[in-house]
C-alpha positions in Angstrom: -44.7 22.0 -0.1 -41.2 20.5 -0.8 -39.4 23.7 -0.6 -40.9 24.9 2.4 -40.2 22.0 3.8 -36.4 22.0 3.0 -36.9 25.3 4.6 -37.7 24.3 7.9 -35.1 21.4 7.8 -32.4 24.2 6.7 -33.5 26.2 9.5 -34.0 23.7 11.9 -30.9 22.7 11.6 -28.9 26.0 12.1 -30.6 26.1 14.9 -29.5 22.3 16.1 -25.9 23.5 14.8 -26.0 27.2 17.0 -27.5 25.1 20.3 -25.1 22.7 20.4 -22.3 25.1 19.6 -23.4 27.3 22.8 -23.4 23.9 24.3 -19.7 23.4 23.4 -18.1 26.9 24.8 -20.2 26.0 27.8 -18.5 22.6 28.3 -15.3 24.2 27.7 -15.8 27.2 30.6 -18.1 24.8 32.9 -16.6 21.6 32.4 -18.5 20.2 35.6 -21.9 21.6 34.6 -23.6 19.7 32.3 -21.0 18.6 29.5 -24.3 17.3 27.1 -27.0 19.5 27.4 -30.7 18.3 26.1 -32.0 19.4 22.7 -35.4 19.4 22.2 -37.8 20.7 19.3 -41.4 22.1 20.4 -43.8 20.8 18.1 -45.8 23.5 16.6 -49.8 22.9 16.1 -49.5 25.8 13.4 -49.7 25.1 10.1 -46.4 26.9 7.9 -44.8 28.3 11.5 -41.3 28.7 10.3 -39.8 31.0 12.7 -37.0 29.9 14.6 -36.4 30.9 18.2 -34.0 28.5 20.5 -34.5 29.3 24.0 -32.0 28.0 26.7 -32.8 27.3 30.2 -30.1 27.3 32.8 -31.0 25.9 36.3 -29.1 26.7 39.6 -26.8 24.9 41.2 -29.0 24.9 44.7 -30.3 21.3 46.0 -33.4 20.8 44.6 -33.2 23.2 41.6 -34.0 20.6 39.1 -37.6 19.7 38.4 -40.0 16.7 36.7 -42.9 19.1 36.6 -43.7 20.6 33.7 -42.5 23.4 32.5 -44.2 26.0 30.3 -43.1 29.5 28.6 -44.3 32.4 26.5 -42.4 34.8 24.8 -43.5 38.1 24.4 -42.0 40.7 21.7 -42.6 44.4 20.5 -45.0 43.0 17.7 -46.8 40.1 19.9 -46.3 37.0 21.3 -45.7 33.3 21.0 -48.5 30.7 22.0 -48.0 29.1 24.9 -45.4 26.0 24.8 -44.0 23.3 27.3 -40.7 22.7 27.4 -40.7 19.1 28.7 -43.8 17.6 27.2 -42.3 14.1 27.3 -41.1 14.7 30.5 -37.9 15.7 30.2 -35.9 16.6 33.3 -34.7 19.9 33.7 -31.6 19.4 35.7 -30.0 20.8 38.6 -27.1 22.9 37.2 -27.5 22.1 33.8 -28.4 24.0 30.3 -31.4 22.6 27.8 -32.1 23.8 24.6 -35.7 24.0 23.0 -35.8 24.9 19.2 -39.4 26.9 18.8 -41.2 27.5 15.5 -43.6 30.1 15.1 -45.4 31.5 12.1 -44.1 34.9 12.4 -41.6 37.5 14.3 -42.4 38.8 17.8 -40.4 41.5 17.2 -37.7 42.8 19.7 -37.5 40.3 22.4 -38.9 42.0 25.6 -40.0 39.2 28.2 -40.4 35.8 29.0 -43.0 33.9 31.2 -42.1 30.9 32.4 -43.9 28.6 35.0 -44.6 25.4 36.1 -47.5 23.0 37.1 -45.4 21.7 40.6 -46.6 18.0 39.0 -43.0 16.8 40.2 -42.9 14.8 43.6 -41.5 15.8 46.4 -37.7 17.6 45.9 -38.5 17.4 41.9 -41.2 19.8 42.7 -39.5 23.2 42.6 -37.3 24.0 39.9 -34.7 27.5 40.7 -33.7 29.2 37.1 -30.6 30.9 36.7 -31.7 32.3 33.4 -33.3 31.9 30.0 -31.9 32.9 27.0 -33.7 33.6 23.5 -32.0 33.5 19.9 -34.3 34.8 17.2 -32.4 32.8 14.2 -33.5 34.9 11.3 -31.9 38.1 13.2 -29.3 36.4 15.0 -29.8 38.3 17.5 -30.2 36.9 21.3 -31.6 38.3 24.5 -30.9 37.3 28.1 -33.7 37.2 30.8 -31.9 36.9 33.6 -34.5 35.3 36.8 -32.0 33.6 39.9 -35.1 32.9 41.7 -37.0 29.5 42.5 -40.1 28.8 40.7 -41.6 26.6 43.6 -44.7 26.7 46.2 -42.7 25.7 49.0 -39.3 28.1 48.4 -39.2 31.6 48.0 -41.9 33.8 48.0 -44.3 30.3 46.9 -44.5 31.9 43.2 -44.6 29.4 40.3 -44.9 31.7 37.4 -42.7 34.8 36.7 -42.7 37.1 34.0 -38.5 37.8 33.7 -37.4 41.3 31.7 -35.1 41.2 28.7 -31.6 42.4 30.1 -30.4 45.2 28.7 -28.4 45.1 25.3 -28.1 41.9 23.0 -26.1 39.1 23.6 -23.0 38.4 22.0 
């Protein structure tokens, strides 16, 4: 139990180390976006889930693009899918213009990243309601490999087309 413990620590922590470097190079290009982002880890209710994905969100700079509801997202891959999580369970705010980072553990490979869905429960009052993502990114840690989803849409019943769920397709080619 000790070793796969470290194991998880070990990988847990590259992940830490690659989120807050992506944090870092965004700071440097973005300096007036969010300088700090949030790093969160999504407990797993799986016993021995090991996997690493980190999954960033970036919200839009629009008024009102931030949200307090909460936030949930599946990942779906060539060989299955994740369960579902919530990003903010603690009730993190997902900020207007900003970039979080979730570190995700499951207990095996999805296989090549092919969509996300990501929605909300609208839970937040009044203008922290809606929530308008730019994109998510996915970084499967044991591959290094990392896939954008782009979205530039609101989530929201009130803006838009009143959609708060949306499935979003893997771009095309890996990130660098």
């Amino acid at each position: 139990m000790g070793a796969q413990t470290s194991h998880i620590a070990s990988r847990t922590a590259v992940a830490d180390s690659i989120a807050l470097g992506e944090a870092a190079k965004l700071a440097k290009v973005k300096p007036s976006i969010a300088s700090v982002p949030r790093v969160s880890t999504i407990p797993s209710d799986v016993p021995g889930a090991d996997y690493v994905y980190v999954v960033s969100v970036r919200t839009g700079t629009q008024p009102d693009a931030g949200t307090a509801s909460v936030v949930g997202l599946m990942i779906t891959g060539s060989e299955g899918r994740t369960a579902m999580v919530t990003l903010n369970p603690a009730g993190l705010i997902l900020a207007r213009g900003g970039d979080t980072y979730h570190i995700m553990t499951t207990p095996a490979s999805v296989g090549e990243l092919q969509s996300v869905q990501v929605w909300h429960d609208s839970s937040g009052k009044g203008a922290m309601e809606s929530l308008f993502i730019d994109s998510i990114k996915v970084w499967d840690m044991q591959t290094s490999q990392g896939f954008c989803f782009p979205c530039y849409t609101w989530l929201s019943s009130s803006k838009g087309d009143g959609r708060t769920i949306r499935t979003l397709k893997a771009a095309h080619g890996e990130m660098q």
